[in-house]
C-alpha positions as CSV (number, residue, x, y, z in Angstrom):
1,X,0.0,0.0,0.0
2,X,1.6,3.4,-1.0
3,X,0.8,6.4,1.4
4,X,1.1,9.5,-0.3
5,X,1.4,13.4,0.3
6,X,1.8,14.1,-3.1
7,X,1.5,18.1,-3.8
8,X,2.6,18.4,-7.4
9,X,0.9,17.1,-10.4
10,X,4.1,15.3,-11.3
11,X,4.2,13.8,-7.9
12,X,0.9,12.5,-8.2
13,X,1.4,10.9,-11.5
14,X,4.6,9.3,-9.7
15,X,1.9,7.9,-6.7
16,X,-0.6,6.8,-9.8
17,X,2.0,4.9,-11.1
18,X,3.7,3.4,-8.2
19,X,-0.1,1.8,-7.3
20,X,-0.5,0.8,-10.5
21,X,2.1,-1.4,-9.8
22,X,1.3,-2.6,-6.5
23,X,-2.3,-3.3,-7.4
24,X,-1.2,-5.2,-10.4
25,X,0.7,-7.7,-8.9
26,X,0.3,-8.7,-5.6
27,X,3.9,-8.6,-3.7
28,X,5.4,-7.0,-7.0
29,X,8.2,-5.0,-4.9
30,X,9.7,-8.2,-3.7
31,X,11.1,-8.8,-7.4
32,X,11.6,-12.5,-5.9
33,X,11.4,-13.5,-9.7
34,X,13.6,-10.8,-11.0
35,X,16.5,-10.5,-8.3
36,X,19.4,-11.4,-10.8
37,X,22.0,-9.6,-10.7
38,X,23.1,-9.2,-14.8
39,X,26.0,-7.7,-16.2
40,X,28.6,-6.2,-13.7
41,X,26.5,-6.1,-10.9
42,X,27.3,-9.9,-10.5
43,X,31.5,-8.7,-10.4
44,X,31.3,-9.0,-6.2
45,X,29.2,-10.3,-3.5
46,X,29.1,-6.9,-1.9
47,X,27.1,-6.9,1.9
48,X,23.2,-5.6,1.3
49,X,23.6,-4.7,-2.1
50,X,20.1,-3.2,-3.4
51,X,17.8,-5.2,-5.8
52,X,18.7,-3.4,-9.7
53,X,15.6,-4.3,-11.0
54,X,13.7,-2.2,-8.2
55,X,15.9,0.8,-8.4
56,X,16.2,0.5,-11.6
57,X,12.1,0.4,-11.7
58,X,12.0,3.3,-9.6
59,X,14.7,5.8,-11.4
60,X,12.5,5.1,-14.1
61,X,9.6,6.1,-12.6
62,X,10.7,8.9,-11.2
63,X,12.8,10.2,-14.1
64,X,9.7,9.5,-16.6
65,X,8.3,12.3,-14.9
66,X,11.2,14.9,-14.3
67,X,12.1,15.1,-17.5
68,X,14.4,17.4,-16.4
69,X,16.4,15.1,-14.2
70,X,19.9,14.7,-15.9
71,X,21.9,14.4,-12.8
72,X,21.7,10.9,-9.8
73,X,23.8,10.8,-6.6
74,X,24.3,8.3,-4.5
75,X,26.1,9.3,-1.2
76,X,26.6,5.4,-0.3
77,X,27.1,3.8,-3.3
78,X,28.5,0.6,-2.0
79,X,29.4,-1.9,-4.8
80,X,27.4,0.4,-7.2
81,X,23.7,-0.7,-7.8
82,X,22.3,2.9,-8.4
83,X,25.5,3.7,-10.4
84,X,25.3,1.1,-13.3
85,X,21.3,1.4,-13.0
86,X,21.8,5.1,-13.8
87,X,24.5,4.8,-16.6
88,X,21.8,2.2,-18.2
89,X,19.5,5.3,-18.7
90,X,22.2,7.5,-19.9
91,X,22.3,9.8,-16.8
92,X,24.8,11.3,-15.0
93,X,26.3,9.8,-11.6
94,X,28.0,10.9,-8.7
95,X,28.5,8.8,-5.8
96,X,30.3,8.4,-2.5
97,X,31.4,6.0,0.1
98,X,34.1,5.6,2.8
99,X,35.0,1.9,2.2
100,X,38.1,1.5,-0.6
101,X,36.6,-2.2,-1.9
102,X,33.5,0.0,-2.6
103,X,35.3,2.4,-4.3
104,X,37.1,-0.5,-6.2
105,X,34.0,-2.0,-7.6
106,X,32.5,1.4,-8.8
107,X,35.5,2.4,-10.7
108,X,35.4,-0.8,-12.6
109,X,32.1,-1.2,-13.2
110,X,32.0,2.7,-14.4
111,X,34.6,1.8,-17.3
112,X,35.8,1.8,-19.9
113,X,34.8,-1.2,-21.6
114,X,37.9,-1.8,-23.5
115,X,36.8,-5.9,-24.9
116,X,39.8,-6.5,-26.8
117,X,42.5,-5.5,-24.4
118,X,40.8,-7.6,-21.6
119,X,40.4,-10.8,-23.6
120,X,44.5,-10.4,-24.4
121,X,45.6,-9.1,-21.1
122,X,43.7,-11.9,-19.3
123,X,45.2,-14.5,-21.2
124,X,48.6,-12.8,-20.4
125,X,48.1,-12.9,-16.8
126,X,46.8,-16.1,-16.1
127,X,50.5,-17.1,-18.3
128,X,52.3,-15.0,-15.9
129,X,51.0,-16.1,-13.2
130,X,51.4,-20.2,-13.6
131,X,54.9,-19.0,-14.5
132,X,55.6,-17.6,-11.7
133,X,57.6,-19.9,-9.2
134,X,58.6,-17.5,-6.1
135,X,57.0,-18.5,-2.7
136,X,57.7,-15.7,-1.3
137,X,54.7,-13.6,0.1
138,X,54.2,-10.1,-1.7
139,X,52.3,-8.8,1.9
140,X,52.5,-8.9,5.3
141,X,50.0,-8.0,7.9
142,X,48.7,-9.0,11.4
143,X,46.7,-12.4,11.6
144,X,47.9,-13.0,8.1
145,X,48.8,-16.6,9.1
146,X,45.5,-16.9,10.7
147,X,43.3,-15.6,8.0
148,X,45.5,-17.5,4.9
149,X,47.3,-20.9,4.7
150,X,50.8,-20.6,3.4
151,X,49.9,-21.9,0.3
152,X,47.4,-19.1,-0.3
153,X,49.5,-16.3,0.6
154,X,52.1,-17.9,-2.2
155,X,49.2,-18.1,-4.6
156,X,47.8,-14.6,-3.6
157,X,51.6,-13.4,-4.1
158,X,51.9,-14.6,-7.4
159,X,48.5,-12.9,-8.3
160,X,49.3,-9.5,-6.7
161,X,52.7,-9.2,-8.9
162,X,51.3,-10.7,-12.0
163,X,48.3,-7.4,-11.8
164,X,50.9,-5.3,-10.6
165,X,52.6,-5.8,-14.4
166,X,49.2,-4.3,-16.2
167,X,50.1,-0.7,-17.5
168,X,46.2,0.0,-17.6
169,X,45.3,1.2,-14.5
170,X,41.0,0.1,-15.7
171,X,42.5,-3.3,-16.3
172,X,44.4,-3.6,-13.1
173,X,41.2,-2.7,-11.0
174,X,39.0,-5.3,-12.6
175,X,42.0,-8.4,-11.5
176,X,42.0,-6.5,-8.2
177,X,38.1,-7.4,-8.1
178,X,38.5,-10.6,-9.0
179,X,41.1,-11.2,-6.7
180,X,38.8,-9.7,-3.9
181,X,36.0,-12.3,-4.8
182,X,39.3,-14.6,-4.7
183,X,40.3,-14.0,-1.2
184,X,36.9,-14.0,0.2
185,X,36.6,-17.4,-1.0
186,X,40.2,-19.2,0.0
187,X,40.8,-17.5,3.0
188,X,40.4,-19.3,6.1
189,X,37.1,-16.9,6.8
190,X,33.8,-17.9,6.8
191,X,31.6,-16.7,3.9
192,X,28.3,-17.6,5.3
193,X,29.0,-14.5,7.3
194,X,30.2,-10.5,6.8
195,X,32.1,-10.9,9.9
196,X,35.6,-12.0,10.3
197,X,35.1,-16.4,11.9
198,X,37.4,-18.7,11.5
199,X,36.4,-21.6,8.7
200,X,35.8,-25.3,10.1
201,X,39.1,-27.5,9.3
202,X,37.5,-29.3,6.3
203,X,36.3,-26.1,4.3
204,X,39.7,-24.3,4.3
205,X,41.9,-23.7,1.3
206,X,45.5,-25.6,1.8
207,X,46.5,-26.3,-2.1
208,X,48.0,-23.4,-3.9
209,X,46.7,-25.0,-7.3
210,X,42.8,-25.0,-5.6
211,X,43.6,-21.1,-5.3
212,X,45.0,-20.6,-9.1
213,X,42.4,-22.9,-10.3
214,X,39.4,-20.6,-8.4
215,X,40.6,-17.6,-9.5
216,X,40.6,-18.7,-13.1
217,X,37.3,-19.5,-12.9
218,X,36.1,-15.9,-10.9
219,X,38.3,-14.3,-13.4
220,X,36.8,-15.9,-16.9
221,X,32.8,-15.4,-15.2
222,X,33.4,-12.0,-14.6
223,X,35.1,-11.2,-18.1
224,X,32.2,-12.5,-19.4
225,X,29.9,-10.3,-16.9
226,X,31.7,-6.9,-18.4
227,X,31.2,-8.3,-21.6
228,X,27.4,-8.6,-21.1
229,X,27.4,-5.2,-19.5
230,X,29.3,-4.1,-22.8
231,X,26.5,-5.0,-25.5
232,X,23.9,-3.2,-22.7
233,X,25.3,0.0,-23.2
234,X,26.2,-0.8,-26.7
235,X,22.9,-1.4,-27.7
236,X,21.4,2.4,-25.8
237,X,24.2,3.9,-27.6
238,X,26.2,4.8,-24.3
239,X,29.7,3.9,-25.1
240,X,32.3,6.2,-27.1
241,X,34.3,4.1,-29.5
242,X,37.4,3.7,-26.9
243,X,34.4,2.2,-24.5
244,X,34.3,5.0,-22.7
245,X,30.6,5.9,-21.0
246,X,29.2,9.1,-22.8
247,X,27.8,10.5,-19.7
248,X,29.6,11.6,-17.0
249,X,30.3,10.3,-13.8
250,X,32.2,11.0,-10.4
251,X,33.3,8.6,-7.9
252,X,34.6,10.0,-4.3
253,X,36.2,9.0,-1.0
254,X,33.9,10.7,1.3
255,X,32.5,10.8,4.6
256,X,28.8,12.2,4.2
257,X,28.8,14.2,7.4
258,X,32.2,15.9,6.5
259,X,31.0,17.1,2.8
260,X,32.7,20.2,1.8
261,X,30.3,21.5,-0.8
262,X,32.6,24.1,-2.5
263,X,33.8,20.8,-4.1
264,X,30.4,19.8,-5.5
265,X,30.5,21.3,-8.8
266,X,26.4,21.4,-9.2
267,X,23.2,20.4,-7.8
268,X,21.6,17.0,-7.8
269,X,18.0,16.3,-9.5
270,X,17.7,13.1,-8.4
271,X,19.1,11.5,-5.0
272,X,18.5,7.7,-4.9
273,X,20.2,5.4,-2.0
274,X,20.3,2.9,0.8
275,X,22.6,4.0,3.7
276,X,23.2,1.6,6.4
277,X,20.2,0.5,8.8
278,X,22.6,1.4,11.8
279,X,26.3,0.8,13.1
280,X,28.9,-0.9,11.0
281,X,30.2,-2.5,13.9
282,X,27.0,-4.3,15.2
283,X,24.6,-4.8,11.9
284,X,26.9,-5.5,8.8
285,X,30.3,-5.4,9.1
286,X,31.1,-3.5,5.9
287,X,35.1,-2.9,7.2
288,X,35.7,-6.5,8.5
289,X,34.2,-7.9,5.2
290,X,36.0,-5.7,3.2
291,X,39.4,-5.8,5.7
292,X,41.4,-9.0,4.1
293,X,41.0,-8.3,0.7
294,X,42.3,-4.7,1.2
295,X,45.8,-6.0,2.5
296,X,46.5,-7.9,-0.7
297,X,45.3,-4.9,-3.2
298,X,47.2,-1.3,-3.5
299,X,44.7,1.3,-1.6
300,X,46.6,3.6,-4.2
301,X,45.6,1.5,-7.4
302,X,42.0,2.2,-6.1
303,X,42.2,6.0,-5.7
304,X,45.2,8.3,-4.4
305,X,43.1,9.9,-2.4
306,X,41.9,7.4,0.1
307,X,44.3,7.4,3.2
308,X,47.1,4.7,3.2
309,X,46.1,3.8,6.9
310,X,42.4,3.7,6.5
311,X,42.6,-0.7,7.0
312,X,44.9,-0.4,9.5
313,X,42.6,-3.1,11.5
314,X,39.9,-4.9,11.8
315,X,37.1,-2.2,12.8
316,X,39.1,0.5,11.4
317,X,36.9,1.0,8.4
318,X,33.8,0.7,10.8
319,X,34.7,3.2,13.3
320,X,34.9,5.8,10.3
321,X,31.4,4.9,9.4
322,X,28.2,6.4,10.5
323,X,27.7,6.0,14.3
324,X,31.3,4.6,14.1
325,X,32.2,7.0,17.4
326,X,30.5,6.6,20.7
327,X,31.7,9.7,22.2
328,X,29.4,12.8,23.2
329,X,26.4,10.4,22.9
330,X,24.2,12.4,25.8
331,X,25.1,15.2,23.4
332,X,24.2,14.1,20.4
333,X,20.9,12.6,21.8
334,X,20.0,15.9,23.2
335,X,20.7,17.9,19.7
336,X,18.7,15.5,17.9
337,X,15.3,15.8,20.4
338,X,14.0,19.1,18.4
339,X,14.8,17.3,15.2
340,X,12.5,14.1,15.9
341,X,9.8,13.4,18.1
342,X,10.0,9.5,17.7
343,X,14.0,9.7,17.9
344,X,12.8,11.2,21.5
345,X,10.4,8.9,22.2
346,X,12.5,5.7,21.1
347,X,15.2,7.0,23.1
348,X,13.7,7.7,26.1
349,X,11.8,3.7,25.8
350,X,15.4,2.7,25.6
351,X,17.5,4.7,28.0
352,X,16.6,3.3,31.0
353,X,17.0,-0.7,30.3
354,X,19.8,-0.5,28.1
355,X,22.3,2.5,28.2
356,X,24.7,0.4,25.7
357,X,21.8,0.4,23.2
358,X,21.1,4.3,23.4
359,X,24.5,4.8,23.0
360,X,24.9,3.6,19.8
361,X,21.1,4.4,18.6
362,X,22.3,8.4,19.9
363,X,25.6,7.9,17.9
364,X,24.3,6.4,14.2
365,X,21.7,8.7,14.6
366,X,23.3,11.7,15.0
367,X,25.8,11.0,12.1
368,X,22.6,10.3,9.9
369,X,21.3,13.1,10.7
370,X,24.5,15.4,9.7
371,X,25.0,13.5,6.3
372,X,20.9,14.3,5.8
373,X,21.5,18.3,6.9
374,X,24.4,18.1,4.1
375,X,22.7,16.0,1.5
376,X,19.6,18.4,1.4
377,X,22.2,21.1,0.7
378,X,23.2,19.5,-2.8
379,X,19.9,19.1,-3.8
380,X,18.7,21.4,-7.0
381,X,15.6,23.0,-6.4
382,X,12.2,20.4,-6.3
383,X,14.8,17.8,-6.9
384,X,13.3,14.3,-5.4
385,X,15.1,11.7,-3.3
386,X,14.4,7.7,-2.9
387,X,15.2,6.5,0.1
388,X,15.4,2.3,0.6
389,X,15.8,1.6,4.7
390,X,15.6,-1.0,7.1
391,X,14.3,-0.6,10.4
392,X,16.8,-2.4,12.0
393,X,16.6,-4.2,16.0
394,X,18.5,-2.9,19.2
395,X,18.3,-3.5,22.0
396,X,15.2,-6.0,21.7
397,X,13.3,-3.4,20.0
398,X,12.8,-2.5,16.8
399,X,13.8,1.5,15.5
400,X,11.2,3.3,13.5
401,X,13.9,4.9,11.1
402,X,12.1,5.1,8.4
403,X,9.8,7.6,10.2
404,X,13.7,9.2,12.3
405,X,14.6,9.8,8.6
406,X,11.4,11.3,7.3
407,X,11.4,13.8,10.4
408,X,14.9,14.7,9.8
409,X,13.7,15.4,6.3
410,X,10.9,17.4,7.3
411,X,13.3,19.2,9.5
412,X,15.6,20.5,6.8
413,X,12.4,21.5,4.6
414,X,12.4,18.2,2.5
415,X,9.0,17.0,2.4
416,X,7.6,13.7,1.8
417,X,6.0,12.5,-1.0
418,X,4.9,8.5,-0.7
419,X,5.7,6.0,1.6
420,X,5.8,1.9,1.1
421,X,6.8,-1.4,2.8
422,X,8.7,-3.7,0.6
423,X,9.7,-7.5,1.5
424,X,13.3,-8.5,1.0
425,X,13.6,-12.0,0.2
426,X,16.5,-11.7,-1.9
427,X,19.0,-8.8,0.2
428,X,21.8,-10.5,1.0
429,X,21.1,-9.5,4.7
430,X,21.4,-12.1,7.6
431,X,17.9,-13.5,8.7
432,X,18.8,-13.1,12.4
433,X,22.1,-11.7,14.3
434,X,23.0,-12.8,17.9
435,X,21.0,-10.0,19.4
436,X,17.8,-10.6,17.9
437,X,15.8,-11.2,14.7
438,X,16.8,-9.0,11.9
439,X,14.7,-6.8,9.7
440,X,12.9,-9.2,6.6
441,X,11.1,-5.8,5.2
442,X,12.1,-2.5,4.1
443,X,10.8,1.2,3.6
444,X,11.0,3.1,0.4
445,X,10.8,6.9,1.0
446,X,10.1,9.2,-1.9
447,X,10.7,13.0,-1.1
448,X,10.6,16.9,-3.0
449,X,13.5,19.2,-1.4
């Protein structure tokens, strides 16, 4: 059921539309039966990546009324769902995130297509690399032994120096990709989880020639994968002859809440995203998941800007994130009272059984709030935003964010529009976490600045 405060006639042909679909087909936002992930958006198993087919359902929606709409961020872009949805309609992108991998995996998927050099270079690394003899390791990094059996970290080794010999910096991302899908497989982590848990005996990785063998077959699926994103854009007419996208589009290591808008060089029409639901460090892991791969790849091949010591650890990457910082959080409770009544009022049901919980609630919060007061700010005028969230659990109790966010909105003069529950049978979200069950629906939040 859509619930609307439409205002504009283009808003309401949005709302007309959106129910057309929802009365069509009963459970039609699920997209259980369209959930594939096609072309590059396959490249990684990124945490909580976004269904395409919705967003890609909804930019066309909302775009097929704002004609005028030539310009999409995403301010956490993750492995870049809203990015390739948007260069499939020949829009504009910008998009930002704190986590290198994601970086990574937007630069890669944003091109160029170049087919003929990646059909020869990959043949020429995977020569190099079964060539390649040394056991020494290329890295070296706390818990390495832990996290990698010695054969690994030879295998891994040879990879790292084979990539390391690509003069195309596009090409050299893409194996750095690859590799990441590599190591999430053969290290000694589990991948049933986001977290950093050692494997059971049986499942680990102990041949070097398992390793070379796996990453021959990640490496020849995901040629294949840019290939098939290739004849997408080919066929819309959105590639220059070099494979180049004819649109523009601007990737950035940012922090949300730190946005220094003299660098923005215009205003967005459209804002579509899905930040996190809460806390890096006790809902999904983004830093820990993305933490092993990041040792073996050059944070400089990925983008000169990102800080050299920003996976120094662990949690390093998750302590940088939204609600990342517990400090001040009485503070930041209190400044955020005026700004939402049922922020207040979830607090307060909190703060006297679990102080812990209201801690971090205060803290993600707060930073959500910040990266909202700047997003509104690089909004062109009567530009709309889409909103996906999750009303994540703490403390035993579930938090009405989707209705935190649209307060914060209202409190910065963005006004709702329409308002729906979707199912998510197909996030790649876990069902429950050992605090309590996790969220199995999400909100979709349309809004006008």
């Amino acid at each position: 059921m859509i619930t609307s405060w439409a205002e504009t006639q283009i808003e309401r042909e949005i709302i007309a539309k959106l129910e057309q679909l929802s009365n069509g087909e009963n459970d039609y936002w699920s997209f259980r039966k369209s959930a594939q992930r096609h072309g590059v958006h396959g490249l990684i198993r990124y945490p909580a990546m976004m269904i395409p087919t919705m967003q890609a359902k909804l930019l066309e929606i909302t775009r097929g009324k704002r004609t005028d709409a030539l310009r999409v961020l995403d301010p956490f872009m993750g492995a870049g769902t809203m990015l390739t949805e948007a260069m499939e309609q020949g829009m504009n992108f910008s998009g930002f995130d704190i986590n290198p991998l994601a970086i990574l995996a937007c630069k890669v998927k944003a091109g160029p297509y170049s087919l003929t050099d990646i059909a020869e270079q990959t043949k020429y690394l995977l020569e190099r690399i079964h060539a390649d003899s040394r056991r020494y390791y290329e890295v070296h990094f706390a818990g390495q032994s832990k996290w990698f059996t010695k054969g690994a970290s030879i295998s891994l080794s040879r990879i790292r120096r084979a990539i390391q010999e690509i003069d195309d910096v596009w090409l050299r991302r893409f194996y750095w990709l690859s590799m990441a899908e590599l190591i999430r497989q053969c290290s000694n982590s589990r991948t049933s989880t986001y977290k950093l848990h050692i494997k059971l005996e049986g499942k680990i990785f102990t041949s070097m020639a398992s390793v070379l063998e796996l990453f021959t077959k990640i490496l020849n699926s995901n040629v294949e994968r840019v290939k098939a994103q290739y004849r997408i854009f080919q066929k819309s007419d959105l590639l220059e002859a070099n494979g180049s996208y004819r649109g523009h589009v601007e990737l950035k290591f940012q922090d949300v809440t730190k946005i220094n808008h003299g660098d923005i060089d215009a205003r967005f029409d459209l804002l579509f995203t899905s930040p996190p639901y809460g806390d890096n460090l006790t809902t999904i892991p983004y830093g820990q998941f993305s933490f092993l791969a990041l040792n073996w790849i050059p944070i400089e091949d990925i983008d000169t800007n990102i800080p050299l010591d920003i996976n120094k650890n662990t949690h390093s990457i998750d302590s940088a994130s939204m609600g990342g910082s517990l400090r001040d959080s009485p503070q930041k409770a209190g400044a955020l009272f005026s700004r939402s009544r049922t922020f207040k009022r979830f607090f307060c049901e909190l703060e006297n059984g679990n102080p812990s919980a209201t801690k971090r609630l205060s803290s993600f919060c707060f930073d959500l709030h910040k990266s909202i007061e700047s997003l509104s700010r690089l909004m062109a005028p009567q530009g709309h935003m889409v909103w996906t969230l999750g009303n994540r659990s703490i403390g035993g109790k579930r938090v009405p964010l989707d209705e935190i966010v649209s307060e914060f909105l209202d409190s910065y003069n963005v006004r709702r529009v329409a308002k729906f529950n979707r199912p998510i049978p197909c996030k790649r979200t876990p069902i429950r976490n050992n605090q309590s069950d996790t969220m199995q629906n999400e909100v979709v939040i349309i809004a006008r600045a």
